[in-house]
Every structure is written in structure tokens, then in C-alpha cells.
Kinemage of the C-alpha trace (Angstrom):
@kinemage 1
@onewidth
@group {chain A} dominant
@subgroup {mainchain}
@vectorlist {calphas} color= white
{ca unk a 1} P -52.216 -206.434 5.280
{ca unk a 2} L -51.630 -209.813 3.516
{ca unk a 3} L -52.682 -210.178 -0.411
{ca unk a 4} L -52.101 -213.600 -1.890
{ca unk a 5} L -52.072 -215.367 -5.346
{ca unk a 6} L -53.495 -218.662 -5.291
{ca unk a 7} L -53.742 -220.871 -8.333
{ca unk a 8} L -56.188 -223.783 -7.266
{ca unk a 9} L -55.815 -226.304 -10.145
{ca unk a 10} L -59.294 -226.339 -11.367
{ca unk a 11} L -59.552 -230.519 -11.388
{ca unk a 12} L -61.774 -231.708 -8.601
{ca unk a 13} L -61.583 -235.413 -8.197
{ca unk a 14} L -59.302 -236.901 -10.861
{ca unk a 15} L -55.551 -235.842 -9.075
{ca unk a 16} L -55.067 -238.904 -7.029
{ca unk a 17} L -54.444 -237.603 -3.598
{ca unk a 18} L -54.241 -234.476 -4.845
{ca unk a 19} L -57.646 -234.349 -5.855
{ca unk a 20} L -59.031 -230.520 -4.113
{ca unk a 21} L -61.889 -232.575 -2.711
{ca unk a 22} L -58.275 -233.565 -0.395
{ca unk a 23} L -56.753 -230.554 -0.567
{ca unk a 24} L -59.563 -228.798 1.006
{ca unk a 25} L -59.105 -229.419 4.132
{ca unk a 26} L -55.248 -228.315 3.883
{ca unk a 27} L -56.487 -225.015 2.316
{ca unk a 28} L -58.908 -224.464 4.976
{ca unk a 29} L -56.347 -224.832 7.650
{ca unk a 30} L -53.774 -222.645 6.053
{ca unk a 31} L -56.008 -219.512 5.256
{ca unk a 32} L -57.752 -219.697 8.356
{ca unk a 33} L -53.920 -218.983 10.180
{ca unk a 34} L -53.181 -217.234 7.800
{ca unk a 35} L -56.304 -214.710 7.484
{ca unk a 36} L -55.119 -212.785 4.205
{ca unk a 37} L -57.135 -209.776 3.570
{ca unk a 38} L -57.309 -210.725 -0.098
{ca unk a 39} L -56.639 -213.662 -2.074
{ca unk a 40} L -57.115 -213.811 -5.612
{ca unk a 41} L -57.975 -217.295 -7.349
{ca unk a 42} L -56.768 -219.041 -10.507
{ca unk a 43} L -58.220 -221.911 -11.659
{ca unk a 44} L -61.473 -221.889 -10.064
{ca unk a 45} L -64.709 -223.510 -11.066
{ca unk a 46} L -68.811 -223.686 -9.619
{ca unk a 47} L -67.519 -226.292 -7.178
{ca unk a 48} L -64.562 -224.953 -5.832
{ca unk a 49} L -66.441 -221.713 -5.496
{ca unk a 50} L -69.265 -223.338 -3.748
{ca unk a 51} L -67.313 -224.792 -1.082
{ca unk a 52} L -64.746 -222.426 -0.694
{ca unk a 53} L -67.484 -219.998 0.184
{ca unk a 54} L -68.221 -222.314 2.965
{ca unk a 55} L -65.015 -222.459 4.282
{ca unk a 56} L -64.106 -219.139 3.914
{ca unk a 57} L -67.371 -217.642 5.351
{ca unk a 58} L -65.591 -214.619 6.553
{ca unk a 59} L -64.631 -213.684 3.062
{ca unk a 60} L -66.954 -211.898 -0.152
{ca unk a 61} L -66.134 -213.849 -3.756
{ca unk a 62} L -65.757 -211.554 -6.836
{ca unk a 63} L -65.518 -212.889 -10.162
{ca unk a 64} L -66.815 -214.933 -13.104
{ca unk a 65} L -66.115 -217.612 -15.406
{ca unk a 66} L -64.143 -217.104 -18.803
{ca unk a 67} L -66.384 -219.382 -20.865
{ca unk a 68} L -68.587 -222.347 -20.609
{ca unk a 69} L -65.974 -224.509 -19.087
{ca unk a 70} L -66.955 -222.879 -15.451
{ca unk a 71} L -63.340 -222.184 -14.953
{ca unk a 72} L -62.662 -218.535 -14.274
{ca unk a 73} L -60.666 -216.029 -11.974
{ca unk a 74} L -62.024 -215.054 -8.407
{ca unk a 75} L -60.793 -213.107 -5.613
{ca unk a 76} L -62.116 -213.049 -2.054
{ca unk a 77} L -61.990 -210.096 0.021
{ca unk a 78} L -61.939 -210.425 4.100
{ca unk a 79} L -65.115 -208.457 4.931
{ca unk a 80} L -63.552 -207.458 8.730
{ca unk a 81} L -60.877 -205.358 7.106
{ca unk a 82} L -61.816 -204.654 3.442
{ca unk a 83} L -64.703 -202.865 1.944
{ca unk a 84} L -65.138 -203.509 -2.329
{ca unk a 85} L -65.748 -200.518 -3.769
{ca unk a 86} L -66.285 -201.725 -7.535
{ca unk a 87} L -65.179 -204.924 -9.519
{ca unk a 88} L -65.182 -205.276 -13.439
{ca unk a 89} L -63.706 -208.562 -15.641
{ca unk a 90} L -62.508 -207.651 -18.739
{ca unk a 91} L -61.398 -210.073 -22.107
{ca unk a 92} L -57.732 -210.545 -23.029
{ca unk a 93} L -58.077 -210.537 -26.400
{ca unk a 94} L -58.248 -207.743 -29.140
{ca unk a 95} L -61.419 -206.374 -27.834
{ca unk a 96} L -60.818 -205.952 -24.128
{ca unk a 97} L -65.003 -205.424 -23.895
{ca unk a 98} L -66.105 -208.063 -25.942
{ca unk a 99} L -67.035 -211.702 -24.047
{ca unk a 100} L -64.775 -214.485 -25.266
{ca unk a 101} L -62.189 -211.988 -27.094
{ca unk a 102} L -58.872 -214.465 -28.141
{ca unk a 103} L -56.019 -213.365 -29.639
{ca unk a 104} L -55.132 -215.480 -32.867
{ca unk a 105} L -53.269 -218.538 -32.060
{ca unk a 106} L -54.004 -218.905 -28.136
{ca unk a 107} L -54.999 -221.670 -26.535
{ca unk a 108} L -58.542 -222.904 -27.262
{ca unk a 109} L -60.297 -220.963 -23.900
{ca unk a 110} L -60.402 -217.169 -23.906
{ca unk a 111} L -58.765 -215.895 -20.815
{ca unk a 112} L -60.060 -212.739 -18.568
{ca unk a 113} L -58.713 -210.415 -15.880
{ca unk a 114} L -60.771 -209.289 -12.876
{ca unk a 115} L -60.081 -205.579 -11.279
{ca unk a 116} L -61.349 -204.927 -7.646
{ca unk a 117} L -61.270 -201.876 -6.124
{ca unk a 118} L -60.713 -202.341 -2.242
{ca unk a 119} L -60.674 -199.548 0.706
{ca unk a 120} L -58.882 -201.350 3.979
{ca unk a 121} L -60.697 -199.784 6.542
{ca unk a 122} L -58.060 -199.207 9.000
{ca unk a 123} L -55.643 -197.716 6.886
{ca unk a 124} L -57.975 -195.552 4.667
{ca unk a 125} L -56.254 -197.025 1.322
{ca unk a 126} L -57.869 -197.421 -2.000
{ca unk a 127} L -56.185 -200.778 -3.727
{ca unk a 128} L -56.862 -201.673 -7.554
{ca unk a 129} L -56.080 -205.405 -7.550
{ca unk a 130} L -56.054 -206.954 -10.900
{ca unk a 131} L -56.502 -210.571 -10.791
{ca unk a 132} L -55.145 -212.176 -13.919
{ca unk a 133} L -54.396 -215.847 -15.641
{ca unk a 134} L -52.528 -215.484 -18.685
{ca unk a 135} L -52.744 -218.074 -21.137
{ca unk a 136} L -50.003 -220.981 -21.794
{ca unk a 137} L -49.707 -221.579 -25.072
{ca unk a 138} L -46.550 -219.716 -25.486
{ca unk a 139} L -44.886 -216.716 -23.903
{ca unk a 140} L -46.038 -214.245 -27.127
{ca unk a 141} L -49.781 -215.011 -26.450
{ca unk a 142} L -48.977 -214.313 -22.570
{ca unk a 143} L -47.298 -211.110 -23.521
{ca unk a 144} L -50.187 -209.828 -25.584
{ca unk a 145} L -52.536 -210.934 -22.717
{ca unk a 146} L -50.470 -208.525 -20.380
{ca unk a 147} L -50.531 -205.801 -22.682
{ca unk a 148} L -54.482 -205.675 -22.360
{ca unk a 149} L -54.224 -206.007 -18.256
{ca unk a 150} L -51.470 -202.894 -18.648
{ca unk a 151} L -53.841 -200.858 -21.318
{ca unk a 152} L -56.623 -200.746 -18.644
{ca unk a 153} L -54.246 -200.102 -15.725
{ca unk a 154} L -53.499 -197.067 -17.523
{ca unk a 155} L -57.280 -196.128 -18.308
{ca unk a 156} L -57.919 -196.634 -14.605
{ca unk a 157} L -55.466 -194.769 -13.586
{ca unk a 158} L -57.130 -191.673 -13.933
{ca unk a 159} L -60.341 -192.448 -12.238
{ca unk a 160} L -59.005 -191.500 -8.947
{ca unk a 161} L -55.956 -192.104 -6.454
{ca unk a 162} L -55.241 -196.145 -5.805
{ca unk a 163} L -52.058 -198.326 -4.846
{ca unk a 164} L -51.694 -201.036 -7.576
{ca unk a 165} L -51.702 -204.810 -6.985
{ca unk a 166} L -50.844 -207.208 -10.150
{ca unk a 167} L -50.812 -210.565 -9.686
{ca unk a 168} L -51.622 -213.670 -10.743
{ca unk a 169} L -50.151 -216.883 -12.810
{ca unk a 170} L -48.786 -215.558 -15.669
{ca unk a 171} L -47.617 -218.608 -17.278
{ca unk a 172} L -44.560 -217.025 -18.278
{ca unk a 173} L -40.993 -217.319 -16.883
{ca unk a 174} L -38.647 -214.216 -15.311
{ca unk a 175} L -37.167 -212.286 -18.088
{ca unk a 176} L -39.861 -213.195 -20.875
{ca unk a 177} L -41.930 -210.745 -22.635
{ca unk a 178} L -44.826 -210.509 -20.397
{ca unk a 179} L -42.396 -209.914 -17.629
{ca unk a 180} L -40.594 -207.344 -19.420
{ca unk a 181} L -43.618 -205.233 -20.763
{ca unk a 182} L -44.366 -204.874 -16.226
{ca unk a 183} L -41.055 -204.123 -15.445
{ca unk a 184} L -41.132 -201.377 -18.504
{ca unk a 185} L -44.608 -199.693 -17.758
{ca unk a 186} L -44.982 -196.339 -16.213
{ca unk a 187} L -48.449 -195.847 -15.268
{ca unk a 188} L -47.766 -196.245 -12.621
{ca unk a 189} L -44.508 -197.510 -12.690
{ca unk a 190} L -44.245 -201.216 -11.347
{ca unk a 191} L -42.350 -203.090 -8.529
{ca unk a 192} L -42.340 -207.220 -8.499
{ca unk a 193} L -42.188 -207.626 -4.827
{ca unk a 194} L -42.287 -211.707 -5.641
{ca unk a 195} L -38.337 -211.488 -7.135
{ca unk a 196} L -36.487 -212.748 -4.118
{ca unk a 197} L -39.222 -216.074 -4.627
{ca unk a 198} L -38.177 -218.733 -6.714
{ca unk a 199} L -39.993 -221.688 -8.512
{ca unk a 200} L -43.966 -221.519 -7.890
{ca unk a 201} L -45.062 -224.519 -9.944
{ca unk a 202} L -44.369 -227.519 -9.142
{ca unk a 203} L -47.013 -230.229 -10.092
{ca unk a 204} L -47.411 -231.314 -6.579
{ca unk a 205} L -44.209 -232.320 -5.642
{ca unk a 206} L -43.158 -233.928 -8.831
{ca unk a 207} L -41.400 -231.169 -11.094
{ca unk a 208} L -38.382 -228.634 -10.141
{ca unk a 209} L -40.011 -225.605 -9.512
{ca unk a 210} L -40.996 -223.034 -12.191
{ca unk a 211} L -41.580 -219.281 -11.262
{ca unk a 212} L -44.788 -218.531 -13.119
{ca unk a 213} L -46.563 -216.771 -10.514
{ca unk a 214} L -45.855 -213.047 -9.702
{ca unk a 215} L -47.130 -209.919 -7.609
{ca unk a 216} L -46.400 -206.943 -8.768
{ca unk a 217} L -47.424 -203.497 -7.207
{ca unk a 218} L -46.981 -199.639 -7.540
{ca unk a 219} L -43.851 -197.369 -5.523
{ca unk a 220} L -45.538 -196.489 -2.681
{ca unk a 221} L -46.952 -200.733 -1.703
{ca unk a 222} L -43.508 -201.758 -2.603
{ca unk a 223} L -41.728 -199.986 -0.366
{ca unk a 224} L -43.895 -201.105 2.800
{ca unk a 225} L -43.394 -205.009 2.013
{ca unk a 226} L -42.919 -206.974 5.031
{ca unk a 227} L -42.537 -210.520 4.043
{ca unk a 228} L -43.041 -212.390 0.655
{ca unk a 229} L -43.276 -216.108 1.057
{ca unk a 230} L -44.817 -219.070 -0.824
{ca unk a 231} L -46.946 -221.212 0.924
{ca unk a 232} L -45.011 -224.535 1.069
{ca unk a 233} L -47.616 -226.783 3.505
{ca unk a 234} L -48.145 -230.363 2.676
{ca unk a 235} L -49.287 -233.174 4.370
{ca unk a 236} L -48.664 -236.806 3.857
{ca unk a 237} L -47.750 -236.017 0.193
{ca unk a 238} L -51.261 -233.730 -0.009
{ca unk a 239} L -50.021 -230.247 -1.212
{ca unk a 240} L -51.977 -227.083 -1.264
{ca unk a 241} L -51.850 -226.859 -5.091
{ca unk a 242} L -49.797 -228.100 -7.885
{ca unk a 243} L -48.260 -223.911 -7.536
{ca unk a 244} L -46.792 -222.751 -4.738
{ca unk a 245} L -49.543 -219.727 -3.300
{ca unk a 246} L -47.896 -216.401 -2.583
{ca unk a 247} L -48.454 -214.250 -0.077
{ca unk a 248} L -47.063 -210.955 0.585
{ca unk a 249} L -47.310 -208.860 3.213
{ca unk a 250} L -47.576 -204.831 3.762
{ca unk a 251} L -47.239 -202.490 6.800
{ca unk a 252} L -49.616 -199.612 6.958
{ca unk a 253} L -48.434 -197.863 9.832
């Protein structure tokens, strides 16, 4: 089984070469060898959604927008091996329940998580994937965003038996707060099976890497990792994002 974290970079046609109406293509190729059972989305707007959905035809979208700015957090489930079972988006801000929650002193846009709840139909296993995009402003804000995702991990958590998948851009950097408050929880504990990956950012091409995005998972997932790799493709100076995807892969025999 394959889950991936894929931060799109929600511009459409103002990137130079790197515009996603370019990209597309690139992406198209690379998921369609790659078939990931899940891959959840950063940075995705109507139009992105639209056409992704035609590319990816295989695939069911879950997810919303955060606000009026169309941008929000999806993740697409391969219908051949993976059955949802429930989704819900929730605010990370000081009510969790309340649309457009914001913490005092974040970044203009209110930021949400989406949790899916996916059966893989060989296997038999229930997986709680939360999909999450903390905000940038600075790595305080990003810790209190985590805190929310971690609140209703632990509410979940009693509404029956499920392997845990975090992951997402977190906008923060190994060994900040956000990180810290993961590696500290306990229900369940957490594993980041992305630590042997460096720098995911990279601004297509023109920075030094940055590790901002993570996947993180409960004891049991952690221990049947396969691979972890990023998803390095490029043509011709066209990259698949200005992050590095990740994709990391389990063994369910």
C-alpha cells in the first residue's frame, strides 16, 4: 500500500514553466506508475480539482476549501483497493467546529485538516488519515495548529480500532514545536516514518531543500514500512511541485 503527501502549489498559470497547467502532464505520468492508494493534497483549488479528477479517474476526491480563496486540502482515494468509510474537515483554530476558526496572529487564511477513514480491501485495515496544512506564519502558530489535529486524534481514537496516518506540509522544520508535540503524543503514540528524508521544499529547483513535509503514523504502520522516498521527477526544468511529494510505502502481508 502506497500513501503520499503531495503539496500542489495552488498557482495555476503565473509560475513560468512551472505553471501546473505544465506540470500536469508530469503529475499525470508519475501517479499513473506510481498508482498510490491514497494521496492527500495541499494546495489545491476548483481548477486543480477539476482536472485532476480527470486525470486521476480511477481515484474518489475528499475535501473542501478553507475559505473563499478556493484553496483547500483534498485527498484522493484509489477506488480498486480502498473503500471511504467516513470523512470530516475540521478548523485549526480555537474552535475546532467553528468554519474559519484562526488562532490570533496567523496568517490572514484560516487553515483546516481533513480526516478520512479508509478500509483497504485486501488487507481488511481500517486507516484514519488526517490530511493537514499548517499555517506559515511562524512555527508557534504551526504548533498550535497541530495541537488541534492531535486533540481530535485523541477524540477519535475511541470510536473504534484504526492505524493512524499524519501527514501533510507542516510548514515547520525537524525539531520545532509542532514536530515535538507528534513525537511527544501518546494516543496513539507516533512514528515519523519520513526521518531518513531530507529537504522537501525546494521552490522548483531554485532553493536548498527544506524538510517541511512529514508522515507520521501509529506502531503497528511503522513497523511494516517498505520504502519512503520523495518524488524527485523533472523534466526539462518542469518539476512536479515547488515540494518534493512523499510517498511511503507499507507491506500488509
Amino acid at each position: 500500500m502506497k500513501i503520499v503527501t503531495f503539496n500542489l502549489r495552488m498557482r495555476w498559470d503565473n509560475d513560468g514553466i512551472n505553471s501546473f497547467i505544465h506540470r500536469a502532464g508530469l503529475i499525470y505520468e508519475k501517479i499513473t506508475a506510481e498508482m498510490p492508494d491514497i494521496v492527500a493534497f495541499q494546495e489545491c483549488r476548483p481548477r486543480h480539482l477539476e482536472l485532476l479528477q480527470k486525470l486521476m479517474p480511477g481515484y474518489l476526491f475528499v475535501g473542501r476549501e478553507r475559505d473563499e480563496s478556493g484553496e483547500g486540502v483534498y485527498t484522493a482515494i484509489k477506488k480498486e483497493s480502498c473503500r471511504l468509510e467516513g470523512f470530516e474537515v475540521f478548523w485549526l483554530g480555537p474552535d475546532m467546529y467553528l468554519p474559519g476558526s484562526r488562532f490570533e496572529g496567523q496568517s490572514k487564511n484560516p487553515r483546516i485538516c481533513l480526516t478520512t477513514r479508509i478500509r483497504h480491501q485486501i488487507s481488511g485495515r481500517v486507516i484514519q488519515v488526517y490530511n493537514v496544512h499548517l499555517d506559515h506564519i511562524s512555527s508557534a502558530i504551526a504548533a498550535k495548529g497541530i495541537e488541534c489535529v492531535l486533540q481530535k486524534m485523541a477524540e477519535d481514537s475511541g470510536k473504534g480500532k484504526a492505524d493512524i496516518v499524519l501527514l501533510g506540509d507542516f510548514n515547520a522544520k525537524p525539531g520545532t514545536a509542532a514536530l515535538l508535540a507528534c513525537e511527544a503524543f501518546q494516543n496513539p503514540p507516533l512514528t515519523e516514518v519520513t526521518r531518513e528524508i531530507s529537504g522537501t521544499y525546494h521552490g522548483f529547483g531554485e532553493k536548498e531543500p527544506v524538510k517541511i513535509d512529514y508522515i507520521f503514523t501509529s506502531p503497528d504502520l511503522a513497523n511494516r514500512v517498505q520504502t519512503v522516498e520523495r518524488w524527485e521527477e523533472q523534466k526539462n526544468g518542469i518539476y512536479l511541485s515547488d515540494h518534493y511529494p512523499v510517498c511511503a510505502a507499507f507491506d500488509f502481508e
